[in-house]
Structure formats: C-alpha cells, structure tokens
C-alpha positions in Angstrom: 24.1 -2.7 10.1 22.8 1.0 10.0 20.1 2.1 12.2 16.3 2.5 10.8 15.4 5.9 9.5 13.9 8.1 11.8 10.7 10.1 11.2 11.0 13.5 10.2 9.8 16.4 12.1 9.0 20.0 12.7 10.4 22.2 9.9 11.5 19.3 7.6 7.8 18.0 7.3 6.6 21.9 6.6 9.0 22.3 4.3 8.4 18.3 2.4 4.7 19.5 2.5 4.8 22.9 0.8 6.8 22.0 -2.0 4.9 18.7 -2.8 1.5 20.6 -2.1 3.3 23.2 -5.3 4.4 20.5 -7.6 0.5 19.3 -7.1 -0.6 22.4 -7.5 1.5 23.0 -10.7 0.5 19.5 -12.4 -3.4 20.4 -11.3 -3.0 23.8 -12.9 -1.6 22.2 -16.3 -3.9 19.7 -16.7 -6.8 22.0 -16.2 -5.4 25.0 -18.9 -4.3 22.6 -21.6 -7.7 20.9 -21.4 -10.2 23.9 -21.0 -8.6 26.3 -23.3 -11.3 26.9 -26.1 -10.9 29.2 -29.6 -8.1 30.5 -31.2 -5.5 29.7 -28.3 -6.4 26.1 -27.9 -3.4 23.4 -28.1 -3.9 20.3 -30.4 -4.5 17.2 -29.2 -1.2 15.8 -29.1 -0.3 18.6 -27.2 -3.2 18.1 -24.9 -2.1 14.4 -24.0 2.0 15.0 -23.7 1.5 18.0 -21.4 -1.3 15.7 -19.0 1.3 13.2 -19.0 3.8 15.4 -17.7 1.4 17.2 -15.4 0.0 13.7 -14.1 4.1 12.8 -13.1 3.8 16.4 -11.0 0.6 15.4 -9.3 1.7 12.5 -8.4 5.2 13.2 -7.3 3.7 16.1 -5.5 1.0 14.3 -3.7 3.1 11.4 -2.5 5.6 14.0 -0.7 2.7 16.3 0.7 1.3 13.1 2.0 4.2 11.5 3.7 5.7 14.7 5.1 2.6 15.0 6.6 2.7 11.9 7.9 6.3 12.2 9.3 7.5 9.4 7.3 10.8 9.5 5.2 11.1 8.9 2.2 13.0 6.3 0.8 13.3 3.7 -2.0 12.3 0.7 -0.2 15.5 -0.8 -1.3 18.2 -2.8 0.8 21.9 -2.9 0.1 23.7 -6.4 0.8 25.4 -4.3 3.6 21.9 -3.7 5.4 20.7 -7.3 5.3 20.2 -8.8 8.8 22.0 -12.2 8.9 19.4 -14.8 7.6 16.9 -12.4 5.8 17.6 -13.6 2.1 19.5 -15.7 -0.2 19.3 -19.5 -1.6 18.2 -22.0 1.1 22.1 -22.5 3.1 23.1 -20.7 6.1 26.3 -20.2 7.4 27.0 -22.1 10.5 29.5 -19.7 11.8 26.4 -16.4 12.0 23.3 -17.8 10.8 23.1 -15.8 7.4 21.9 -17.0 4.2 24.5 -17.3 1.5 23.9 -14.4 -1.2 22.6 -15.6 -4.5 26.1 -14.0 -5.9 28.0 -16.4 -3.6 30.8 -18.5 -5.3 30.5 -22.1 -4.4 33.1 -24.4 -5.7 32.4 -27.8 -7.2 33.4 -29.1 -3.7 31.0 -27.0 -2.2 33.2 -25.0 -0.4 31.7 -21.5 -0.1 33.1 -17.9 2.0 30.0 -16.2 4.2 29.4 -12.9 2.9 28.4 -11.4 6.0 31.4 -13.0 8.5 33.9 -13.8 6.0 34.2 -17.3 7.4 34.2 -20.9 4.9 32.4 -23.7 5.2 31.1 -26.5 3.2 27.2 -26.5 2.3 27.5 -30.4 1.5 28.4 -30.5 5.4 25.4 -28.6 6.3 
C-alpha cells in the first residue's frame, strides 16, 4: 500500500501559488472586459455569456490551486485505486478470513460460494463465513 502524500513546500507552493493567482487573474480580467465594454466595440450577448463561462472555469481552477498551495496541501483527485485500499475499507458485507478485507464488488463468487481474496489471493467460502 503506498504511503500518504506529503505536503508540499518551499518553492513548489510559490510556484502552485503564482500560477493559480494568474489563471484567477486571467478569468477576473475576462469577465470584467467582455461585461463592461460599452459602444461600438461591445461583444453580443452570447458572446458575453460563453466567454464568463470560460473565464468562471479559470477563476475557479485558479483559485483552488492559489488556495491549496498556500496551504501546503497536494493536490489530488480524492480517488483510491483497488491497489490503495487498506484490507476491510470497502466492498459487499464478506471478509476474508485469511486478512480481514472485504471482498471487492467485482469479486467472482461461484454458485458454491467459493470466492479468491482480492487483496491476498487466498479462497474461501463466504457460505462458511
């Protein structure tokens, strides 16, 4: 099982800061010409809304990375592999009596009710359990 992510530091959390404090920037400054242009040069309406919308995904992006580089926090999907799983975190409501992890809702269970561990590789029955 790999180890938790560490925080980031020093140079990296500069570096995460500046460039989400530019994409902010960037979406800020779009949002603020296409809506206060007035006379001749003035976007229609549709262009108005499609370009905010794209600006807003820029001030968001970009504040969310400012933010957790300043913080020192990495960033990362909030997601968890199979591989990553601790033994017993997840799965249908049988554990294997060989490790103590929960059997995956992928797992193959024959009509016996034979079943192999996904985390030790071992068999066992769940009608046994």
């Amino acid at each position: 099982m790999p180890a938790p992510e560490s925080p980031i530091n020093g140079p990296q959390r500069f570096v995460g800061a500046v460039f989400g404090f530019v994409f902010f920037a960037i979406g800020l400054l779009v949002i603020g010409s296409l809506w206060t242009a007035h006379g001749f040069g003035e976007p229609p309406l549709f262009f108005k809304l499609f370009g905010s919308l794209i600006a807003l995904c820029f001030v968001c992006v970009g504040g969310t990375v400012c933010v957790t580089s300043l913080k020192g926090q990495p960033m990362s999907s909030g997601r968890v592999t199979a591989a990553e799983q601790a033994p017993g975190t997840s799965g249908t409501g049988y554990v294997c009596p060989a490790c103590g992890a929960r059997l995956g809702q992928e797992a193959d269970v024959s009509p016996r009710g034979d079943v192999k561990c996904g985390y030790c590789r071992k068999w066992f029955n769940i009608h046994d359990a």
